[in-house]
C-alpha positions as CSV (number, residue, x, y, z in Angstrom):
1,X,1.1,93.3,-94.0
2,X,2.9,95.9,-92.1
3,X,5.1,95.3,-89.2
4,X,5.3,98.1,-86.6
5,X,7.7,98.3,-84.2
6,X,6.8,99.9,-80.0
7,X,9.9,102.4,-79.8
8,X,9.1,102.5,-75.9
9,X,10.4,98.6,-75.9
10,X,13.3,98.1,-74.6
11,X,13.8,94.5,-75.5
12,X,13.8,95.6,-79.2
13,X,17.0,97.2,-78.5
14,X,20.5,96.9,-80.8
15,X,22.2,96.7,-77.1
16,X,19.9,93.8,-75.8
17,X,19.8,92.3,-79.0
18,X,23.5,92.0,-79.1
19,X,24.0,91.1,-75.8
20,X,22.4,88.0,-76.2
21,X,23.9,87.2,-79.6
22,X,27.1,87.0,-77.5
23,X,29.3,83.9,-76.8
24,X,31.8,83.5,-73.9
25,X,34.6,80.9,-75.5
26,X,37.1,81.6,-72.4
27,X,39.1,78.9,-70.9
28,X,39.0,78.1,-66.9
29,X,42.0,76.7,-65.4
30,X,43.3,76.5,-61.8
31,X,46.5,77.8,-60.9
32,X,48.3,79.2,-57.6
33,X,49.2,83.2,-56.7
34,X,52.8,83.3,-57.1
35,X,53.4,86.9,-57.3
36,X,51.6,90.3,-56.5
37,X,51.8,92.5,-58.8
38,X,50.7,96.6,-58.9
39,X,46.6,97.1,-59.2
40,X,45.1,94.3,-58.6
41,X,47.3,92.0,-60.9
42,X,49.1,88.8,-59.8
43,X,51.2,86.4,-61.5
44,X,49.8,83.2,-61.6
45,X,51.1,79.5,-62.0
46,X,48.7,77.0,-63.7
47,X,48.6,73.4,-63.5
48,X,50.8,72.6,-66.1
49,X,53.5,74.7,-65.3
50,X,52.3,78.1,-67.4
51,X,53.1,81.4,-65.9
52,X,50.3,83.9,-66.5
53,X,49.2,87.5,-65.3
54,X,45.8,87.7,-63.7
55,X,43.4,90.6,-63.0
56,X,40.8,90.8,-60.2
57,X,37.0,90.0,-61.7
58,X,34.6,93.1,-60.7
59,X,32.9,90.5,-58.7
60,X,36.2,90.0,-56.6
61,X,36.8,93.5,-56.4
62,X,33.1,94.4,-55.1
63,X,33.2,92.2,-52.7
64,X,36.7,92.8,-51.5
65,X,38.1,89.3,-51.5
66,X,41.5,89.3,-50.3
67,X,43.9,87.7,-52.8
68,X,47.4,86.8,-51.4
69,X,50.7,84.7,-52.7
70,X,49.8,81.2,-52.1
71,X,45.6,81.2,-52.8
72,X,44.3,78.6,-55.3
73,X,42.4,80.4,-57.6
74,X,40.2,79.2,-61.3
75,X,41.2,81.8,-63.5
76,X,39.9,82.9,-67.0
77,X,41.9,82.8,-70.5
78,X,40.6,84.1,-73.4
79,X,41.4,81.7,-76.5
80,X,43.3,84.6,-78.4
81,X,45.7,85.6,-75.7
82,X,46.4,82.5,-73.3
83,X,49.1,84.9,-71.4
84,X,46.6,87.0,-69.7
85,X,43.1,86.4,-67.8
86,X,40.8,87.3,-65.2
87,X,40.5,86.0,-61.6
88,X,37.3,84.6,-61.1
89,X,37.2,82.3,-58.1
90,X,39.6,82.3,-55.0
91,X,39.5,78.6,-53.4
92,X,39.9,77.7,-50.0
């Protein structure tokens, strides 16, 4: 039996295929803007005392949410480099 594969598929893409294979193991925690740094960085201080430098998420950046010193905001560390991480979510 033969197998043939429609080469005007997308979903039988490597891209697609490897997309999906994809795991997000990232860490949210909360923390407070202490610091604003140059584009689009901040330094951060999490719950349990941890300073860390935080970049805006493209979401955050699209929609041109205002991040200032003081803002509560859940932030994203990636288990290999807890020292750095993305700004997901500003609270109110």
């Amino acid at each position: 039996m033969t197998e043939t594969i429609d080469i005007n598929n997308t979903n039988n893409s490597p891209t697609t295929i490897n997309s999906r294979k994809k795991e997000k193991k990232l860490v949210d925690v909360l923390g407070i803007v202490t610091h604003n740094l140059s584009n689009g960085k901040f330094r951060i201080k999490l719950e349990n005392g941890v300073q860390v430098i935080g970049h805006l998420s493209g979401k955050i950046r699209q929609n041109r949410i205002k991040i200032v010193v003081g803002d509560k905001v859940t932030i994203e560390l990636s288990p290999y480099d807890l020292t750095k991480g993305r700004i997901v979510f500003r609270h109110r």
